[in-house]
C-alpha positions, 0 to 999 in steps of 0.5 A, a space after each residue: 340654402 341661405 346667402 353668404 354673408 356680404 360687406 355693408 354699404 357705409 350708408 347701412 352703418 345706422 343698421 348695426 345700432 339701436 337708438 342711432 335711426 331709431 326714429 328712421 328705421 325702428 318701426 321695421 326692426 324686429 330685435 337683435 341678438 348680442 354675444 360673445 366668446 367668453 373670456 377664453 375667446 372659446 365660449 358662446 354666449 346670446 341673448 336676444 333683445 325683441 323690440 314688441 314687433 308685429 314682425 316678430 312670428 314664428 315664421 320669423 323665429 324659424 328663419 332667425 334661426 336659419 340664419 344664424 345657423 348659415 352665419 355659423 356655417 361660414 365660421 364668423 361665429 365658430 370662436 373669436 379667433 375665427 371671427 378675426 380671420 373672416 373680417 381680417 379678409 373683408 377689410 372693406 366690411 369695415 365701419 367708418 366712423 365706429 368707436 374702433 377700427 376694427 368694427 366690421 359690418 356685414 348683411 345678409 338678406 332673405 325675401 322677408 328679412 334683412 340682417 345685419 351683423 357688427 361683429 368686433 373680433 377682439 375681448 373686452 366687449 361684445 363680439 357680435 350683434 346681429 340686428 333683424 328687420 323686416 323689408 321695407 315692402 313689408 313695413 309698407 305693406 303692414 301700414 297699409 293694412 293698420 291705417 284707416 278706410 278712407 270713409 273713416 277719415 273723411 269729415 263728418 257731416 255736421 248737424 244742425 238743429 232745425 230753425 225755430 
């Protein structure tokens, strides 16, 4: 069973966004799935935006999907009406400093991933974005592994040509 969705922390506002700490977490972001309700507030609509990740696998396909669907379950994403009335509920979700007030932030962590979910429950834009990363540990980990063995770092030894 997935975990609820939770308020975000004021410090975690760079997360709901791309190119804002592009630079700071980038590397560790996998993509982001955008939508919204239609017109009708009724309608469903995603698309998904990968960021050439080695984080994105399959195994982090499957677990997109999980969430997403555990996301639903907890009726944010069922139409825009209902999306109102859950941040309607978390007030304190809301993002200081978004180009409306009634932008909302939520997280959601698993043991590989964090997601993070700007949802903006009113027509006339996108209503969610759900923005996915890789742990930090994991970032940690993968440059580990891609950064060279300290003998191909260390300086080589110059040669000298013999005296004549």
């Amino acid at each position: 069973m997935m975990e609820k969705l939770q308020s975000a922390a004021p410090e975690e506002a760079a997360y709901f966004y791309t190119g804002s700490a592009e630079n700071e977490i980038g590397r560790s972001c996998i993509g982001h799935l955008r939508g919204d309700f239609g017109r009708s507030g009724e309608e469903f609509w995603v698309t998904w935006f990968p960021r050439n990740s080695p984080f994105e696998t399959a195994a982090f396909k499957d677990e997109l999907g999980k969430v997403f669907q555990a996301i639903g379950d907890q009726g944010v994403l069922k139409s825009r009406q209902h999306m109102l009335r859950f941040c309607s509920k978390h007030p304190e979700a809301r993002i200081d400093g978004a180009w409306s007030t009634d932008v909302y932030g939520f997280r959601m962590e698993t043991q590989e991933h964090r997601y993070y979910l700007r949802c903006f429950p009113f027509a006339g834009d996108y209503n969610f974005y759900l923005y996915c990363y890789a742990r930090p540990e994991r970032v940690a980990e993968q440059q580990r592994q891609a950064s060279p063995t300290p003998a191909a770092i260390l300086p080589q030894k110059k040669k000298t040509e013999p005296q004549r």
